[in-house]
C-alpha positions in Angstrom: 21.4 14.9 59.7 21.6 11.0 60.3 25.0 9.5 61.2 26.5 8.0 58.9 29.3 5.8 60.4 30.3 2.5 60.9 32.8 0.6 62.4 34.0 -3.1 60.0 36.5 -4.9 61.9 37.7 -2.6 64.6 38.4 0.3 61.7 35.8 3.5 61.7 34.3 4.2 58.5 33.1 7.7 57.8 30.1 5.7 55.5 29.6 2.2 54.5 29.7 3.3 50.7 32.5 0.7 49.4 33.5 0.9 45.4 34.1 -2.7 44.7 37.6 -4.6 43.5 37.3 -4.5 39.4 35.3 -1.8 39.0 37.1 1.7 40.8 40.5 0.7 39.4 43.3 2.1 42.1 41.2 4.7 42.7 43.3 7.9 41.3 41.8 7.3 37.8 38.4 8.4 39.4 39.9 11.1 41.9 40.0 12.6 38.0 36.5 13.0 38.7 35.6 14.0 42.2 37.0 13.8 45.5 37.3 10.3 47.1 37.8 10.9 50.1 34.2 11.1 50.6 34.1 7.3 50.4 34.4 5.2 53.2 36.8 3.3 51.7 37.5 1.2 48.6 38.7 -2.1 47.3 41.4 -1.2 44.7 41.6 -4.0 41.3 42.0 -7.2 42.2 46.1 -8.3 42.8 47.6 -11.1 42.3 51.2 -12.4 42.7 52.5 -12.0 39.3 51.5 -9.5 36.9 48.4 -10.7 34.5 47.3 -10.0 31.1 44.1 -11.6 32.1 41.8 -13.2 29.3 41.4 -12.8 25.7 39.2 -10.3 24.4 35.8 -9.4 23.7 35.8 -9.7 27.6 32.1 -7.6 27.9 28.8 -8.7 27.1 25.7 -6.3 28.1 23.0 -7.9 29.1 19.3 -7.2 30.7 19.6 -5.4 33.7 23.5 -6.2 34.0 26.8 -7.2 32.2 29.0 -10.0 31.9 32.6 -9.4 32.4 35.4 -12.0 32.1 38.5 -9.7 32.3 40.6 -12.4 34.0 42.0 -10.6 36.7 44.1 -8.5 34.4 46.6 -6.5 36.9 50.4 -5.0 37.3 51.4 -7.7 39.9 51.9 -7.0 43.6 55.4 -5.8 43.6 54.4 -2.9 40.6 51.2 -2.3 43.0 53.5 -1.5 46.1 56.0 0.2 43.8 53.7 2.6 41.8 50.0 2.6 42.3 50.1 2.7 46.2 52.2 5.8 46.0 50.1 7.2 43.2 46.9 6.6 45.3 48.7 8.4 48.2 48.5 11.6 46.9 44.9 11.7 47.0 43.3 9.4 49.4 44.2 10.3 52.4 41.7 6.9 54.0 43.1 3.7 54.9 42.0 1.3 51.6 41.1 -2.6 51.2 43.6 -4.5 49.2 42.0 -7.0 47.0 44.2 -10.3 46.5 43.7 -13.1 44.5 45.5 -16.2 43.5 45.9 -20.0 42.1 47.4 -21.9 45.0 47.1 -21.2 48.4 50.9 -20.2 48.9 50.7 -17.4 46.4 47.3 -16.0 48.7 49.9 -15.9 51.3 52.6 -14.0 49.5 50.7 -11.2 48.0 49.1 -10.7 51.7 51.6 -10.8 53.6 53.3 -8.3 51.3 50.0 -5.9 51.3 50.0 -6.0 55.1 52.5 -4.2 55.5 52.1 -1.3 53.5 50.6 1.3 55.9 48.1 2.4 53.5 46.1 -1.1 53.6 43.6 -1.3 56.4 41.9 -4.6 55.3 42.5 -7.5 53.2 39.8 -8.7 51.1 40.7 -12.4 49.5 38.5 -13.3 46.6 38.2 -17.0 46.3 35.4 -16.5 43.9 36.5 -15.1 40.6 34.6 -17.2 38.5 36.5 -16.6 35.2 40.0 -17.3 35.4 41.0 -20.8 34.2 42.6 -23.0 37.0 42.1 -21.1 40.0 39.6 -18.6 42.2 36.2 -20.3 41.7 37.5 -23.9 42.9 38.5 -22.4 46.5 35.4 -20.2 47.0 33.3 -23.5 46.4 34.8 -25.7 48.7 34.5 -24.8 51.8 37.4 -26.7 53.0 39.8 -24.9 50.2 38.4 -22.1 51.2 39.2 -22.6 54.7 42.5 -23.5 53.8 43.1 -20.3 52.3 41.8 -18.3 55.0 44.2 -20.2 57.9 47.0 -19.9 55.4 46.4 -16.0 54.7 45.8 -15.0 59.0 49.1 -16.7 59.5 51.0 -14.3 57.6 48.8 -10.7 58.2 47.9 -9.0 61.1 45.3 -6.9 59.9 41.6 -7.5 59.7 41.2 -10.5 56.5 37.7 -10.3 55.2 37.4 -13.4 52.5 34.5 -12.4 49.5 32.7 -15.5 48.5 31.1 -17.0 45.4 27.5 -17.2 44.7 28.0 -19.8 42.1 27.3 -22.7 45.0 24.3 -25.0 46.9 25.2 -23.8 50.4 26.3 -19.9 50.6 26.4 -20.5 54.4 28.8 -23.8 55.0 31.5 -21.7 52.7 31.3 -18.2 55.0 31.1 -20.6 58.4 34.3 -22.5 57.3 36.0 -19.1 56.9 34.9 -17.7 59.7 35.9 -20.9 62.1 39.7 -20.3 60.0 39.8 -17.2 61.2 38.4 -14.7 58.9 37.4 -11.4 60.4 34.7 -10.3 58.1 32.9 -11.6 55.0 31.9 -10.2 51.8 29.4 -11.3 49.2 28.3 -11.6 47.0 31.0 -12.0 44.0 29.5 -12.3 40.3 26.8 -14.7 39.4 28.2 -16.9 36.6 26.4 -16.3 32.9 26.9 -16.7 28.9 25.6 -14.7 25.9 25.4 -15.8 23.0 25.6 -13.3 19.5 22.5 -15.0 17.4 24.4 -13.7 14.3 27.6 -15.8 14.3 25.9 -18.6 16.8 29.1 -18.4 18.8 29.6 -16.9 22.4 29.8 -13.3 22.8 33.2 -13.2 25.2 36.1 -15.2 23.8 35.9 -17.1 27.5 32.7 -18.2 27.2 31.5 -17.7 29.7 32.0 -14.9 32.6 30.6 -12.9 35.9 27.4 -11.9 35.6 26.5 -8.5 37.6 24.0 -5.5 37.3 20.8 -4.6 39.1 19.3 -8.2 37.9 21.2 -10.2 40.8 20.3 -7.6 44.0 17.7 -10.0 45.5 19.9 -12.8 45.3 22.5 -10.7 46.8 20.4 -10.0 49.6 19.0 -13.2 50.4 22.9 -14.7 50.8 23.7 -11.4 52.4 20.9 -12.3 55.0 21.7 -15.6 55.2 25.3 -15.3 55.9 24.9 -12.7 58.3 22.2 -14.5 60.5 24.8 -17.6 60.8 28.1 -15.8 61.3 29.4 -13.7 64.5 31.8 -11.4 62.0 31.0 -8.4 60.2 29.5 -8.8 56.4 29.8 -6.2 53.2 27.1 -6.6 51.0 27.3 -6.1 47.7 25.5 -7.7 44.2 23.8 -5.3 42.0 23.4 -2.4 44.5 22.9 1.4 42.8 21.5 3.6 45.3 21.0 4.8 48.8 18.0 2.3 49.2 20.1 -0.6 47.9 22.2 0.9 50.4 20.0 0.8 53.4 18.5 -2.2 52.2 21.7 -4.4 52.3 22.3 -3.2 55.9 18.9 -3.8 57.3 19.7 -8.0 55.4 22.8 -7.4 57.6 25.4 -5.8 55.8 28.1 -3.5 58.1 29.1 -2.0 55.2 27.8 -2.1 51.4 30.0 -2.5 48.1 28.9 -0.8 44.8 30.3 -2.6 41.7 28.7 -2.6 37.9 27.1 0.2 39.2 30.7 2.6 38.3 30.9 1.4 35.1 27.5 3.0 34.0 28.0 6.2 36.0 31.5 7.1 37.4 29.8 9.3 40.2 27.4 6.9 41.5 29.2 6.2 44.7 29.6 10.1 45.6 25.3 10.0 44.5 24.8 7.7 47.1 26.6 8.9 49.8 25.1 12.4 49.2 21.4 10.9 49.3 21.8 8.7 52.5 20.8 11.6 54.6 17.4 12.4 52.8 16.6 8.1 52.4 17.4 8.0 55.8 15.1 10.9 56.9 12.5 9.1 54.7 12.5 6.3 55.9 13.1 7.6 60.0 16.9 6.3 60.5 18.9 8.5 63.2 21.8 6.1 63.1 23.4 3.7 60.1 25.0 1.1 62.5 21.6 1.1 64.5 19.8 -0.8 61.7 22.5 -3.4 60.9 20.4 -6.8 60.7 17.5 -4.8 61.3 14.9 -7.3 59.4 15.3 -9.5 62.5 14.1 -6.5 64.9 10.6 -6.2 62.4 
């Protein structure tokens, strides 16, 4: 059997299999289901300073090939994350896990950081500066890359372990934003966040979620994914997670050979609960099909072709 493992920012990951922030909860809902400790890791619901209700409802629209969410980064706060849902997770992950932290001014990115690194549980810190449907906040950092350089700086100031910032797709230059991170310090990058869409329900001529509009993700944004995945990868000297529509071990292999480390599955939960443990299982056989010995061996391996 192939090897699996890879190493993202100086941590060894059994597999690069990743359930994304929003869509795995804090993971002991779906250790319900099947043993997680088969991921490699995961990034737990997105956290934020104070506790959120997040946006009004119908947040959901289905779509072709995808869905539109605009949950609005509804979460217990970081103190109730340290107090109960670290502890919770505890009992059955038995992994180091990526904290995922948002925020609407740079000083609150610093708090909830500083406070997730040090839990001992946390391994990395993913900052999303590209929710693209919360009022006020999120999208404006992740398309500036000088905000988003701001938060960065502000964040490594406070943490000492590994700050990987997840980026927007929703701008002109994908590559100017992940540069300006990496040159603040950032030890990793992820992308891509949700594409931003808007349904509309033909029957009352009004939008489908009360917001508007929301993050569009699914199947139908993987090539973009992988093009900005490429992209950022062939300009930065820091690891990149792929992620954007991905649903198998192909998608999987794919995003690595675009130059992915390690690969995040999001939407992908939501329509089957076991998809990440699916994946992980078939990498072997994709792997024997398509003649890969080693994972990490094919990392940016469209450039070798």
């Amino acid at each position: 059997m192939g090897k699996l493992s890879v190493n993202l920012c100086g941590i060894e990951l059994s597999n690069p299999v990743i359930p994304a922030s929003g869509t795995f909860g804090f993971g002991y809902e779906y250790a319900k289901l099947y043993d997680i400790n088969c991921l490699g890791t995961f990034s737990f619901k997105g956290t934020t300073k104070e506790p959120r209700f997040g946006n009004p409802t119908p947040r959901i629209a289905e779509c072709t090939a995808g869905m539109i969410n605009a949950v609005g980064l509804q979460n217990p706060g970081v103190e109730q994350v340290i107090a109960h849902e670290l502890p919770e997770l505890k009992k059955c992950f038995h992994k180091l896990v990526m904290a995922n932290v948002s925020g609407f001014g740079v000083e609150e990115y610093a708090y909830t950081c500083q406070k997730l690194d040090q839990q001992e549980q946390v391994g990395w810190l993913e900052v999303n500066v590209s929710c693209p449907n919360v009022h006020g906040g999120g999208m404006s950092f992740g398309t500036d890359p000088k905000a988003a350089a701001e938060v960065t700086a502000a964040v490594k100031k406070v943490t000492t372990k590994p700050v990987i910032v997840k980026l927007s797709p929703n701008v002109t230059d994908i590559v100017s934003v992940a540069k300006a991170c990496e040159d603040a310090g950032a030890d990793g990058i992820s992308l891509i966040n949700t594409m931003l869409g808007m349904r509309i329900d033909l029957r009352t001529k009004k939008p489908v979620i009360a917001n508007k509009m929301g993050g569009f993700s699914g199947p139908a944004i993987f090539p973009v994914a992988v093009r900005m995945v490429y992209q950022v990868a062939n300009a930065v000297k820091v690891p990149v997670i792929g992620m954007g529509g991905v649903s198998s071990a192909e998608d999987v292999i794919e995003m690595m050979l675009a130059g992915a480390t390690a690969v995040e599955v999001g939407a992908a939960n939501l329509v089957n609960p076991y998809i990440c443990r699916d994946i992980i299982e078939n990498l072997p056989r994709v792997m024997d099909e398509y003649r890969i010995n080693t994972l990490s061996e094919i990392i940016g391996g469209i450039n070798n072709g």
